[in-house]
C-alpha positions as CSV (number, residue, x, y, z in Angstrom):
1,X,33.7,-9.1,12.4
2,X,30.6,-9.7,9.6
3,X,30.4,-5.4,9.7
4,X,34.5,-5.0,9.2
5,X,34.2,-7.1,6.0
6,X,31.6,-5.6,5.1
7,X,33.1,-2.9,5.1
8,X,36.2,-4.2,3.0
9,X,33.9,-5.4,0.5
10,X,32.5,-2.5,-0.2
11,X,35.9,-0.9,-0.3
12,X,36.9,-3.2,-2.7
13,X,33.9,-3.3,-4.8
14,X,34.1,0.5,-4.8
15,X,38.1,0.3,-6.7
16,X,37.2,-2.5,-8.9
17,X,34.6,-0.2,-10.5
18,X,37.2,2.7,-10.2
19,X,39.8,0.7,-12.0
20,X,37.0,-0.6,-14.5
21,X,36.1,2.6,-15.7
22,X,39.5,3.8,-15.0
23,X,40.0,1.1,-18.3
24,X,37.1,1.9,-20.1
25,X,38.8,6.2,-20.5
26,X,41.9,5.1,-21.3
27,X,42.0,1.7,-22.9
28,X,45.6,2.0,-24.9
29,X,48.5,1.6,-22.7
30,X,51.1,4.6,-23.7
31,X,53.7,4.5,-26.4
32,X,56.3,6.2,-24.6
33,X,57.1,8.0,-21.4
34,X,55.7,10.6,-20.1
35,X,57.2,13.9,-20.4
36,X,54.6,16.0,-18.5
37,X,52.8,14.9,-15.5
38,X,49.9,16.2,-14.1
39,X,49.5,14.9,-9.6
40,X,46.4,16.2,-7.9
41,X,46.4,16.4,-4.3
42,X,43.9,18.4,-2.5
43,X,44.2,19.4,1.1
44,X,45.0,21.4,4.2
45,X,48.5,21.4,5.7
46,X,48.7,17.7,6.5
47,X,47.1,16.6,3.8
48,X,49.7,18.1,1.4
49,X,53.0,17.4,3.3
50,X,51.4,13.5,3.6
51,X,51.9,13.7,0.0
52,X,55.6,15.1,-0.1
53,X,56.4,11.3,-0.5
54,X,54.7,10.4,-3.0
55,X,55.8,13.1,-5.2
56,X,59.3,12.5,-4.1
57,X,58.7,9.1,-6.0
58,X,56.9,10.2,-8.5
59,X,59.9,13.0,-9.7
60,X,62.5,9.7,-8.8
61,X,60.3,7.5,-11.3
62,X,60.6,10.2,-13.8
63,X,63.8,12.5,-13.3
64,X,63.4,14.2,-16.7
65,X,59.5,14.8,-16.5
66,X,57.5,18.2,-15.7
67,X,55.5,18.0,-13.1
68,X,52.6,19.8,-12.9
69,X,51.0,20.1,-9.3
70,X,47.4,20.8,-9.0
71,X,46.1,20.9,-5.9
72,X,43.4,23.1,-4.0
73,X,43.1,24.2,-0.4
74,X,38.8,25.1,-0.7
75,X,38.0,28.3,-0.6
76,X,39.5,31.7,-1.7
77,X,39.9,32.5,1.4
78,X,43.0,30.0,2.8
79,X,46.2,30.8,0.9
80,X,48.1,27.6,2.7
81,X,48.8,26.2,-0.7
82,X,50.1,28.9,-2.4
83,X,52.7,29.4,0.7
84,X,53.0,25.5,1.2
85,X,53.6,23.6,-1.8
86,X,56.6,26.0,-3.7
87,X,58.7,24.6,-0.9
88,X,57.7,21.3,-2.1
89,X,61.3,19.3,-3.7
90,X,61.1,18.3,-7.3
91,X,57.8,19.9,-8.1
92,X,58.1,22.5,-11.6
93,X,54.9,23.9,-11.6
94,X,52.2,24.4,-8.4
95,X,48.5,25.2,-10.3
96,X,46.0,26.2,-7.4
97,X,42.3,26.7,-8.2
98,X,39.8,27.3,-5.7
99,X,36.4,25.7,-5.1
100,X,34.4,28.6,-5.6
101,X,36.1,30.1,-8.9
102,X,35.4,26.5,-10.3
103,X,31.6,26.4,-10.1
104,X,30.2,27.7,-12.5
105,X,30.0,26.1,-16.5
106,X,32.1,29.3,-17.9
107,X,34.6,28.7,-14.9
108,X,34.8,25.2,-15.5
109,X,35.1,25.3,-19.2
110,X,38.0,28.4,-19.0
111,X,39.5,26.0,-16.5
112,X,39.5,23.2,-18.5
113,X,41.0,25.4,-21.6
114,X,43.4,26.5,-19.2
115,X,44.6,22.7,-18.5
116,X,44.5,21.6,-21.8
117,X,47.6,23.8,-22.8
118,X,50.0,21.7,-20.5
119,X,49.5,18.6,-22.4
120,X,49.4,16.1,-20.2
121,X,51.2,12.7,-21.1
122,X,50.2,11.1,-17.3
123,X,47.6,12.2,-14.6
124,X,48.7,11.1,-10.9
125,X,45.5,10.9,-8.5
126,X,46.5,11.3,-5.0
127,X,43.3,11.1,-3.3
128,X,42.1,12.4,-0.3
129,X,41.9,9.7,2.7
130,X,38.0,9.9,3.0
131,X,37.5,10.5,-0.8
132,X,34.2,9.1,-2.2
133,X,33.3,6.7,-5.3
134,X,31.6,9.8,-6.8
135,X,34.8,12.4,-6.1
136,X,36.9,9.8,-7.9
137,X,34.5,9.3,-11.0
138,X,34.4,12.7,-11.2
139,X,38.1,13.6,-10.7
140,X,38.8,10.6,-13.6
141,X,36.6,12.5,-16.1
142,X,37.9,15.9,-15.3
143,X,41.6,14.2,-16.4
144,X,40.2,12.9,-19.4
145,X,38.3,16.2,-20.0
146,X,42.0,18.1,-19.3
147,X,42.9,15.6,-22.0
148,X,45.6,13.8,-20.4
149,X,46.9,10.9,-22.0
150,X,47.1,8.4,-19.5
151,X,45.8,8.6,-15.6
152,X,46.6,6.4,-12.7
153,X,45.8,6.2,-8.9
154,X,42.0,6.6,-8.7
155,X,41.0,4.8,-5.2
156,X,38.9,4.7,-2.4
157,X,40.9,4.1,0.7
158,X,38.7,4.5,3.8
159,X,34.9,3.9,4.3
160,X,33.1,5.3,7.3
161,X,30.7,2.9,7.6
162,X,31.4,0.3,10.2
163,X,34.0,2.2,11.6
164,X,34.8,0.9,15.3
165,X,34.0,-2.5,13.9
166,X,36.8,-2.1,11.4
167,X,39.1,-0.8,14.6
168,X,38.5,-3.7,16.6
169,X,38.6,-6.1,13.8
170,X,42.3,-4.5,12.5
171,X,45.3,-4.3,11.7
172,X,45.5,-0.3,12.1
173,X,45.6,1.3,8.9
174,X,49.1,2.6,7.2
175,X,49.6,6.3,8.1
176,X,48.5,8.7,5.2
177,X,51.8,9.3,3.7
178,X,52.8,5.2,3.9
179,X,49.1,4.5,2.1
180,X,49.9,6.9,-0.9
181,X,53.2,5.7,-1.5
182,X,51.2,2.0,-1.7
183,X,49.0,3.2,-4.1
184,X,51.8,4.5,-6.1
185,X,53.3,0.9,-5.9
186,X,49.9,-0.6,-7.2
187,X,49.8,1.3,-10.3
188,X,53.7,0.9,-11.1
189,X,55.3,3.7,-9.6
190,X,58.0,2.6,-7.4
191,X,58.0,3.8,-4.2
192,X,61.7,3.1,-3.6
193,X,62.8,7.1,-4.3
194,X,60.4,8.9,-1.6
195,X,61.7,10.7,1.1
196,X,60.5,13.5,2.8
197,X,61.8,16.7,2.4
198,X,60.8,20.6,2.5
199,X,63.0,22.8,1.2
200,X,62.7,26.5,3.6
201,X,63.6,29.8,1.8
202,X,66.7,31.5,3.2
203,X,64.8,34.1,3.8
204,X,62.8,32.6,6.2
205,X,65.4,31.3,8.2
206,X,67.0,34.4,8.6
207,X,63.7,35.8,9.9
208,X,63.1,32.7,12.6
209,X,66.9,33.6,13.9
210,X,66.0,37.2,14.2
211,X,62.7,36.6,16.0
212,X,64.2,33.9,18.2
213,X,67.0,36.6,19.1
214,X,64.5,39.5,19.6
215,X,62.7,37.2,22.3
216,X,66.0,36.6,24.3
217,X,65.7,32.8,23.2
218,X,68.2,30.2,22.0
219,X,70.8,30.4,24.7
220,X,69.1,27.2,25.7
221,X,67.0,24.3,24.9
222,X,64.1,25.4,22.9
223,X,60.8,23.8,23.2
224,X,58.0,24.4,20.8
225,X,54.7,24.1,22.2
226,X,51.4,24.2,19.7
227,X,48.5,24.2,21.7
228,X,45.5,25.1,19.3
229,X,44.4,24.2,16.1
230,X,40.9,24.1,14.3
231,X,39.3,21.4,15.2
232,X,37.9,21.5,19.1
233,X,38.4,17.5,19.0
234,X,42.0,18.0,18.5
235,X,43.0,20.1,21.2
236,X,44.5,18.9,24.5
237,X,43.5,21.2,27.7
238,X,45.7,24.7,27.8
239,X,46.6,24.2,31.2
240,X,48.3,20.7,30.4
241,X,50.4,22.9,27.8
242,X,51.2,25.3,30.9
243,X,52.4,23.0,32.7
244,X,54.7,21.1,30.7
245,X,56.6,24.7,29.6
246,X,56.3,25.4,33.4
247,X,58.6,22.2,33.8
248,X,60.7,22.4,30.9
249,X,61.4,26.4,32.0
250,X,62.1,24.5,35.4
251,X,65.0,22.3,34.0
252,X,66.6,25.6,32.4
253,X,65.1,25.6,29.1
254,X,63.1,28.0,26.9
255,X,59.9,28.2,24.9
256,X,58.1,29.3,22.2
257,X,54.5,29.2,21.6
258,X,53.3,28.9,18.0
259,X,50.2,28.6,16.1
260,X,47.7,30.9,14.2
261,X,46.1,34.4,15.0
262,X,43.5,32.7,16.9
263,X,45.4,31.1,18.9
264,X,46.6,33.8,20.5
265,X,45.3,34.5,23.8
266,X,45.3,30.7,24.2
267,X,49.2,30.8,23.9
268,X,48.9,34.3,26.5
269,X,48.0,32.5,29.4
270,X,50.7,30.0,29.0
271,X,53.7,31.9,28.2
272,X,53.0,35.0,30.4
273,X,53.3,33.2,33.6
274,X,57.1,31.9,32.6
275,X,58.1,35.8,32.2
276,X,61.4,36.3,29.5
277,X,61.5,32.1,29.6
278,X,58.8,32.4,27.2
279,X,57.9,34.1,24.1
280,X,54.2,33.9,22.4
281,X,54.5,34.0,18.3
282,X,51.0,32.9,17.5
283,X,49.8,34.9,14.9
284,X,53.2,36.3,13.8
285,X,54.7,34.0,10.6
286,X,53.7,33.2,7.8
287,X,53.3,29.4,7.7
288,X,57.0,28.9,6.1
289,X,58.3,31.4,8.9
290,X,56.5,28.8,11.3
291,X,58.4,26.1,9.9
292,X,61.4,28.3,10.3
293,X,60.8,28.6,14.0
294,X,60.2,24.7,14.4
295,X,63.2,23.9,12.5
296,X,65.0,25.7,15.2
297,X,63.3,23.7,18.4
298,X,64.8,20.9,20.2
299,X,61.7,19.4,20.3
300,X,57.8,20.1,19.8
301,X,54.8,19.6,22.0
302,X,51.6,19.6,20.0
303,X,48.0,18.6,19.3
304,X,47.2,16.6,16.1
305,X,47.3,19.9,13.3
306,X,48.9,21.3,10.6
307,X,52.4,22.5,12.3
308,X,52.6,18.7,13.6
309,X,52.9,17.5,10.4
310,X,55.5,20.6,9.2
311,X,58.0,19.7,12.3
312,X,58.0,16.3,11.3
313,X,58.8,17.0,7.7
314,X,61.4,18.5,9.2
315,X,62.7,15.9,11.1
316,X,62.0,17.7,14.5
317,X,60.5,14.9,17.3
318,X,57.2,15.5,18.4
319,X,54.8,14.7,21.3
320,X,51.5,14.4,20.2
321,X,48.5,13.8,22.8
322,X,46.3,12.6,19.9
323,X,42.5,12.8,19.8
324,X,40.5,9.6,18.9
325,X,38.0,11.1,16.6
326,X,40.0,9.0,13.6
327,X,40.9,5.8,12.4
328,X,44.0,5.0,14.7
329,X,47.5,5.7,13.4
330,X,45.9,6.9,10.3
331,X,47.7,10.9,10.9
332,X,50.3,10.0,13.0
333,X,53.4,12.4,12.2
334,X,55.7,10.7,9.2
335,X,59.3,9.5,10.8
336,X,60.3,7.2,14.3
337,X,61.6,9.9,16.2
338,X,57.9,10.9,17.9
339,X,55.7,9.9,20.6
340,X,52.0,9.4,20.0
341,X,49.9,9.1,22.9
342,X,46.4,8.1,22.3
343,X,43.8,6.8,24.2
344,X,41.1,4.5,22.8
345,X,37.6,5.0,24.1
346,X,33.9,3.0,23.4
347,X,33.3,6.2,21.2
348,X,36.3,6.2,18.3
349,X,36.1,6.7,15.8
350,X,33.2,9.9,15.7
351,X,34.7,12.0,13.2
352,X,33.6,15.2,15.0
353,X,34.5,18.4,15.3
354,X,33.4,19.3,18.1
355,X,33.1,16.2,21.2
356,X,29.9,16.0,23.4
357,X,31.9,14.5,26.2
358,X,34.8,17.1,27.1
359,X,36.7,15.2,25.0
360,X,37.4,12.8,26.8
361,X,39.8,10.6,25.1
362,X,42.0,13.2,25.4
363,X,42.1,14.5,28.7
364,X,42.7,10.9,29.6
365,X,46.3,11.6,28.1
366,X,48.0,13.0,31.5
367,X,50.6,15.6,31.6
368,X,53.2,13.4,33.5
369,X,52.7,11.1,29.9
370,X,53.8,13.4,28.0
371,X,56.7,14.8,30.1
372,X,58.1,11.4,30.3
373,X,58.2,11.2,26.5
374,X,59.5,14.4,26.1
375,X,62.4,13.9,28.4
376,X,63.0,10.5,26.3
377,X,62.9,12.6,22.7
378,X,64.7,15.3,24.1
379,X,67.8,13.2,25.3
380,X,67.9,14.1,29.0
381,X,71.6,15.2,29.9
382,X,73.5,13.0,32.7
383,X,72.9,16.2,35.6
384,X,69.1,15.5,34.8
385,X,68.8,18.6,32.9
386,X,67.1,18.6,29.3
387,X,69.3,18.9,26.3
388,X,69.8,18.8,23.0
């Protein structure tokens, strides 16, 4: 208990200095609303839709405002962001930068040039969940560099240290999505307006019908099933996977099996058993095209990655066999409608990527688990059958 608030105190400690300085760059409160807003959000898949939200709220605070996204994936070399976040609701303007074309002083100064020219009246921090004191400092003098008038949201909102002290002392923290929207409501930015919502090109859709209809699927209940993802931690065993689209095939459904390039001989030895019951599109869409093809499942099967959190945004329910590497509850899909099976063992939180024990806190999850939540989400029919 001593460790967990210590833990909090340093938490606390480390946002009182945040707001502090936070003061000290922008010591006049505005004169008048803002008429161009700036939010940065930086992230993978989940960490962007977690944020769909908060900018939900943020455009509800301030209907008549441009908003400015900036946001960056990493590297060059993962285009997520630039297919993610135009599907984003309410957003005018997505500005993606990359960590490597940002490095250098002539980069950073043409950057800064480049940011200048919007004019920012307000700067929106949406911070990642295991953002440091020195990422934030940073992040607060790159707004007031951009010259924005005003910024908000600077915060620290998980520490590492003391970690299974702070699980066993509780409560579980808010999922990623819930905490933004309370940060939002701590700087004055109601949180009343969010909801989440991803808006899919037409075109897309039409292409998930035509693939679905090229694989001799849709004539009956369609189950998604993700089994990879890029973190080792994350992934449930294949042949659990197998054997849940060998038992939904059984009760006269179908599936499909999605994910990325990589994932494709994975996704091979599951489908190929269940013959035409089966069709493997790993490696196939784009990443709106894969959240085409989820729009169109009954229901989704998958480890703790990026297409989990693009079902749920799309209000498809999910069984997740979720790994203990992280703070419980903390990346749990957004919505009621899923299951989350998690197992808590003398070693969460690690924060690994790879697990020195077979991963044991998730092969405890067994695969008659997660069929009996599936047949709950999925609304088993009265003749026992799944349906929709």
């Amino acid at each position: 208990m001593i460790r967990a608030a210590l833990a909090r105190r340093i938490k606390a400690s480390a946002n009182f200095f945040l707001r502090l300085m936070r003061r000290l760059l922008w010591p006049l409160a505005p004169k008048r609303p803002p008429q161009v807003i700036c939010i940065h959000r930086v992230g993978q898949i989940g960490d962007m839709i977690c944020a769909i939200p908060a900018i939900s709220a943020i455009r509800a605070a301030y209907p008549h405002a441009r908003l400015v996204l900036l946001t960056s994936p990493g590297m060059n070399s993962n285009s997520i962001a630039r297919e993610l976040v135009p599907a984003f609701p309410g957003v005018d303007h997505v500005w993606v930068y990359y960590i490597n074309e940002v490095r250098g002083v002539k980069q950073v100064l043409r950057f800064l040039k480049t940011l200048r020219a919007e004019r920012f009246d307000l700067w929106v921090a949406l911070p990642q969940d295991l953002t440091l004191i020195r990422t934030e400092l940073r992040n607060m003098v790159f707004a007031r560099l951009v010259g924005a008038r005003n910024a908000l949201g600077f915060r620290v909102n998980t520490v590492r240290v003391f970690a299974r002290q702070q699980v066993q002392a509780g409560p579980q923290p808010l999922r990623e999505a819930e905490s933004l929207l309370r940060n939002l409501d701590k700087v004055g930015i109601s949180s009343a307006g969010a909801v989440m919502a991803l808006a899919l090109p037409e075109s897309d859709r039409a292409l998930a019908d035509t693939m679905i209809q090229k694989a001799n699927l849709g004539s009956r209940p369609l189950l998604a099933l993700v089994p990879g993802g890029n973190r080792a931690s994350n992934r449930w065993p294949a042949d659990r996977f197998a054997e849940i689209a060998r038992r939904w095939v059984q009760q006269e459904g179908q599936v499909m099996l999605l994910g990325s390039r990589a994932d494709r001989e994975l996704a091979a030895s599951i489908a190929t058993p269940l013959g035409t019951e089966a069709a493997n599109l790993c490696g196939e869409t784009t990443l709106m095209q894969t959240a085409a093809l989820l729009d169109k499942a009954s229901a989704v099967v998958t480890n703790d990655t990026g297409p989990m959190h693009l079902a749920a945004a799309l209000g498809r329910p999910c069984v997740v066999p979720f790994s203990a590497r992280d703070f419980p509850n903390k990346w749990h899909p957004w919505g009621e409608q899923h299951v989350v099976l998690r197992k808590q063992v003398a070693c969460s939180p690690c924060f690994l990527e790879h697990c020195p024990f077979d991963n044991r806190c998730l092969t405890k999850i067994t695969v008659d688990e997660v069929w009996t939540a599936l047949t709950v989400i999925a609304v088993p029919a009265a003749s026992g059958k799944i349906a929709e």
